[in-house]
C-alpha positions in Angstrom: 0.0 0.0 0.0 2.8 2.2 0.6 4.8 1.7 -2.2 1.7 2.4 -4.6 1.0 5.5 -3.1 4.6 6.4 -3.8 4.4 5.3 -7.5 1.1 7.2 -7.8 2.8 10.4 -6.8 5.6 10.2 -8.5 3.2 10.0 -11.5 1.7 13.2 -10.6 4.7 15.3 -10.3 5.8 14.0 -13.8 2.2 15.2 -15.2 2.8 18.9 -13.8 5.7 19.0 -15.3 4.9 18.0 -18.8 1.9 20.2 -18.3 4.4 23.4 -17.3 7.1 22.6 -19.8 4.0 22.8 -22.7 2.7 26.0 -21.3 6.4 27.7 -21.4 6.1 26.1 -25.3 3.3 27.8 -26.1 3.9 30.9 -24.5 7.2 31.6 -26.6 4.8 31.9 -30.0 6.2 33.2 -33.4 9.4 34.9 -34.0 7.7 38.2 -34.4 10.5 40.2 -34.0 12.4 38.6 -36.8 9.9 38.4 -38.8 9.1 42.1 -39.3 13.1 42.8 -39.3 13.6 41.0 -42.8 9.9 41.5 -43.5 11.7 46.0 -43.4 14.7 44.5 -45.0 13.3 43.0 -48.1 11.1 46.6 -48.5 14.0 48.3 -48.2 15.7 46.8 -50.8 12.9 46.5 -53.2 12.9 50.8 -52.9 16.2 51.1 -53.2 16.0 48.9 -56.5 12.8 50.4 -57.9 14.7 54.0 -57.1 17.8 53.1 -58.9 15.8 51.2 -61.8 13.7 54.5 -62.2 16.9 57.2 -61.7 18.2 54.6 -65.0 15.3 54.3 -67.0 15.1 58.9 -66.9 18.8 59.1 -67.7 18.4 57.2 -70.5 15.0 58.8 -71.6 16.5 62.4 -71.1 19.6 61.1 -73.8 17.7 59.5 -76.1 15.4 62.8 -75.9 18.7 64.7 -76.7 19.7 62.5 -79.9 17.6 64.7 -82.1 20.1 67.6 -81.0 23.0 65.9 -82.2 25.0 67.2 -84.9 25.4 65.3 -88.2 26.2 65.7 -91.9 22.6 65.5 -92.3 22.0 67.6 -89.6 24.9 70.3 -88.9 23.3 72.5 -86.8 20.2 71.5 -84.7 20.2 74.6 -82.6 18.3 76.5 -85.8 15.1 74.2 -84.6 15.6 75.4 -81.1 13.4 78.2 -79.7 15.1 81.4 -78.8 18.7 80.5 -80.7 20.0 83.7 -82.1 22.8 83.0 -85.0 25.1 85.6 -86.3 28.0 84.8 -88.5 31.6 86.6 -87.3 35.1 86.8 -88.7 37.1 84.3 -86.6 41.3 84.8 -86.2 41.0 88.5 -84.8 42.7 89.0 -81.9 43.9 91.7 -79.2 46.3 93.1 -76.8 45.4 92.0 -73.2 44.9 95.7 -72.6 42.6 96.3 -75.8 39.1 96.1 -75.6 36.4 95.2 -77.8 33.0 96.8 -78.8 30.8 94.1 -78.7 27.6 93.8 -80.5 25.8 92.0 -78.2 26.1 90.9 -74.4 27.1 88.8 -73.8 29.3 88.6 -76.6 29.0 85.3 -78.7 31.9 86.5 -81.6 34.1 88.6 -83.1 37.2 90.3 -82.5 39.0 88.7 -78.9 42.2 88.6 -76.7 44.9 86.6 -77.6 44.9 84.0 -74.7 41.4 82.0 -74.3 40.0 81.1 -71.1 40.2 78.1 -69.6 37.2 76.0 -70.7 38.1 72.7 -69.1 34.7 72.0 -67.5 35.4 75.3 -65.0 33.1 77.3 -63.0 34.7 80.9 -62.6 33.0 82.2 -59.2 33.8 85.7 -60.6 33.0 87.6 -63.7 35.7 87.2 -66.1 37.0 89.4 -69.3 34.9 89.1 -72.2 37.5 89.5 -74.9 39.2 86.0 -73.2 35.6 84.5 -73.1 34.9 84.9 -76.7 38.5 83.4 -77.7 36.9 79.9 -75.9 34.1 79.7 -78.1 36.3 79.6 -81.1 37.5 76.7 -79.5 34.2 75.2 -79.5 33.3 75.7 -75.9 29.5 76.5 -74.9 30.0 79.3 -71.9 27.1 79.7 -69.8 26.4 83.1 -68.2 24.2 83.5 -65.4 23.0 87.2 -63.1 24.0 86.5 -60.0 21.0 88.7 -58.9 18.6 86.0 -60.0 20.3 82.6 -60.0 21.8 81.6 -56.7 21.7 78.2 -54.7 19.5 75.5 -56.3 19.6 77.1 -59.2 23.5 77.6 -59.6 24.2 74.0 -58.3 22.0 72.9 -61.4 24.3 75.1 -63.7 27.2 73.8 -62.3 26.8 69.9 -63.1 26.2 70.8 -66.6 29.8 72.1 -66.5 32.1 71.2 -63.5 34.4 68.4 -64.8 33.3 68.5 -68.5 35.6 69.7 -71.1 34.7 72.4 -73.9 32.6 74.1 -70.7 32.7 77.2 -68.7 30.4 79.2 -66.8 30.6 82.3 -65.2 28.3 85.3 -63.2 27.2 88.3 -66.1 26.5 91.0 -63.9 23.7 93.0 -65.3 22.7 90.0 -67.9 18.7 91.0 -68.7 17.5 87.1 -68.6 18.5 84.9 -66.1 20.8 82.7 -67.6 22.3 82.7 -71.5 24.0 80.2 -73.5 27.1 81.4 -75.9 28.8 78.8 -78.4 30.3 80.7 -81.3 28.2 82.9 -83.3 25.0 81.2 -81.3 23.3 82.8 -78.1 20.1 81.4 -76.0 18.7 83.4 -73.5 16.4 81.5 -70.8 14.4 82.8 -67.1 14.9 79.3 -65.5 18.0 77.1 -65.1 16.1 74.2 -65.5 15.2 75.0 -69.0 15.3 72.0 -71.3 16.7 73.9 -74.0 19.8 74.5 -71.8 20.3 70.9 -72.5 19.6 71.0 -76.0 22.0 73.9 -76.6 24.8 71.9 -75.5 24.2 69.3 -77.4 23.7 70.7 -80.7 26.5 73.0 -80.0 29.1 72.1 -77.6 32.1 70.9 -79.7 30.4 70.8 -83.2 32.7 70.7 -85.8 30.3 72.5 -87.8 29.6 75.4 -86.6 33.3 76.7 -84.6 36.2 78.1 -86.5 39.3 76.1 -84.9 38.9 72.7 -85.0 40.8 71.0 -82.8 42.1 73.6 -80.9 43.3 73.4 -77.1 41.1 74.3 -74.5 43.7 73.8 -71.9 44.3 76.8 -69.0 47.5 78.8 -70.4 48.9 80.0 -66.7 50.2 82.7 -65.1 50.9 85.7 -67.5 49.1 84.9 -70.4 45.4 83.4 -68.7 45.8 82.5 -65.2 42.5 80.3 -64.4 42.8 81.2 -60.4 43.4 85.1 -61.0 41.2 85.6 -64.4 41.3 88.9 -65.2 38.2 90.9 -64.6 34.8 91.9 -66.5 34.5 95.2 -67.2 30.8 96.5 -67.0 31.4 99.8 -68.4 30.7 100.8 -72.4 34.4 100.5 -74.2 35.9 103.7 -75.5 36.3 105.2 -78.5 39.3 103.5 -78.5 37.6 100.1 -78.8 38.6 97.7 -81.5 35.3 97.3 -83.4 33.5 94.3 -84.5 34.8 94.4 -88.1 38.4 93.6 -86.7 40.2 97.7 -87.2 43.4 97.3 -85.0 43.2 93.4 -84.4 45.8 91.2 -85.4 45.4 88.1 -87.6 45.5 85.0 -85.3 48.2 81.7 -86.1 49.2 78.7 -85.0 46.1 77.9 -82.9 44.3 75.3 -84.6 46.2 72.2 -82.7 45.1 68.8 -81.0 43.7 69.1 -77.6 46.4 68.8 -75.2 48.8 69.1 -78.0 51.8 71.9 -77.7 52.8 74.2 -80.4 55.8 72.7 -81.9 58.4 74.3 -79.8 56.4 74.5 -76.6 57.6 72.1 -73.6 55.9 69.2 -73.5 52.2 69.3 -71.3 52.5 73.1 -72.1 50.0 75.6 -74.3 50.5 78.5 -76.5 49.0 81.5 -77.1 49.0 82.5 -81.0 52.5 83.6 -81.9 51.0 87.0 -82.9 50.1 87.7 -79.4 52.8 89.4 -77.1 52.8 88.0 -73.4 50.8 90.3 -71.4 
């Protein structure tokens, strides 16, 4: 009798414990905590993927929206079906003393007569206004030279100017005080003036323009900075606001010198010329 009451509690005990052990079971449940972590995870990377597939598909919507702006033999200059393009035709090969100015026809000037040594049109953002006459030699180069008022574009605005130029070569831009739109375009003999910098045909300009062996005098030419005493990039000399004197050299070229030697590789020195150096036109004293 003893010994079977022992065996029959013994038998209880055991129960209770199965019985706790199954509760602690149930009570631990689902992984919840896991489950929304890569549950976040997977939506993370499913945005990030749908951002970067969408960023893609634009950019290449925005170039194949730009292909009709490329130049060809067919087409040698697309900017005549853009809105706005003014085209003049100017006398290329004049140039000037450092110390001469010129009396533009328009402004900002997009031709004619200019100084000598070109401005550095490497993909540079002057953060100052810089000589016209030294502006206009770049365009000869093929260069598109963005002007902006610094009264009307700032911030936003000017960062969006700047990634259409910083870093790209046969690209400059530069404040215009006093400019009467907000920003204007300048390739040679082309202008564009637009109120927004976020103007499509900003982008359409460039593209029909920039570089077009069509529509610039000096094929091939450098675009290179010159340096210290002939076009020093980091100390460009300075825009002059004022109306030239009657000692201006005049659009038709009266007191400008015949340009040489200019029309050379990018990159490439004038024979002579240390090597990974530029020249200025040997007509063109050092200032």
């Amino acid at each position: 009798m003893a010994g079977g009451k022992k065996k029959g509690g013994g038998g209880g005990k055991k129960s209770a414990v199965n019985a706790a052990r199954g509760q602690m079971v149930g009570s631990k449940g689902k992984p919840w905590g896991t489950i929304i972590a890569v549950v976040v995870v997977l939506a993370l990377a499913i945005g990030v993927f749908s951002y970067a597939y969408a960023q893609i598909n634009a950019k290449n919507a925005a170039q194949a929206a730009l292909t009709q702006w490329q130049p060809s033999d067919s087409n040698k200059d697309p900017s005549t079906k853009i809105s706005g393009v003014v085209v003049k035709d100017y006398k290329s090969g004049q140039h000037v003393q450092p110390t001469q100015r010129v009396a533009y026809d328009q402004s900002p000037p997009f031709g004619g007569p200019h100084d000598g040594y070109w401005a550095d049109c490497d993909g540079i953002v002057y953060q100052t206004a810089v000589r016209s006459e030294n502006m206009v030699h770049a365009l000869e180069h093929g260069t598109v030279w963005i002007a902006y008022n610094p009264d009307k574009i700032k911030g936003d605005d000017l960062n969006t100017l700047k990634l259409k130029v910083t870093g790209k070569q046969f690209m400059m831009l530069s404040p215009y005080p006093g400019l009467d739109k907000a920003v204007s375009l300048q390739s040679w003999g082309h202008q564009l003036k637009v109120d927004s910098a976020t103007d499509p045909r900003i982008d359409e300009f460039i593209s029909a323009l920039r570089t077009n062996q069509y529509e610039y005098p000096e094929v091939g030419a450098t675009c290179d900075a010159l340096g210290a005493g002939q076009f020093d990039p980091n100390n460009p000399p300075p825009f002059d606001p004022s109306k030239p004197g009657p000692d201006a050299v005049p659009m038709a070229g009266t007191g400008a010198q015949a340009a040489t030697n200019e029309q050379q590789p990018a990159g490439v020195p004038t024979s002579g010329a240390p090597s990974g150096s530029s020249t200025p036109p040997t007509s063109t004293p050092s200032s």
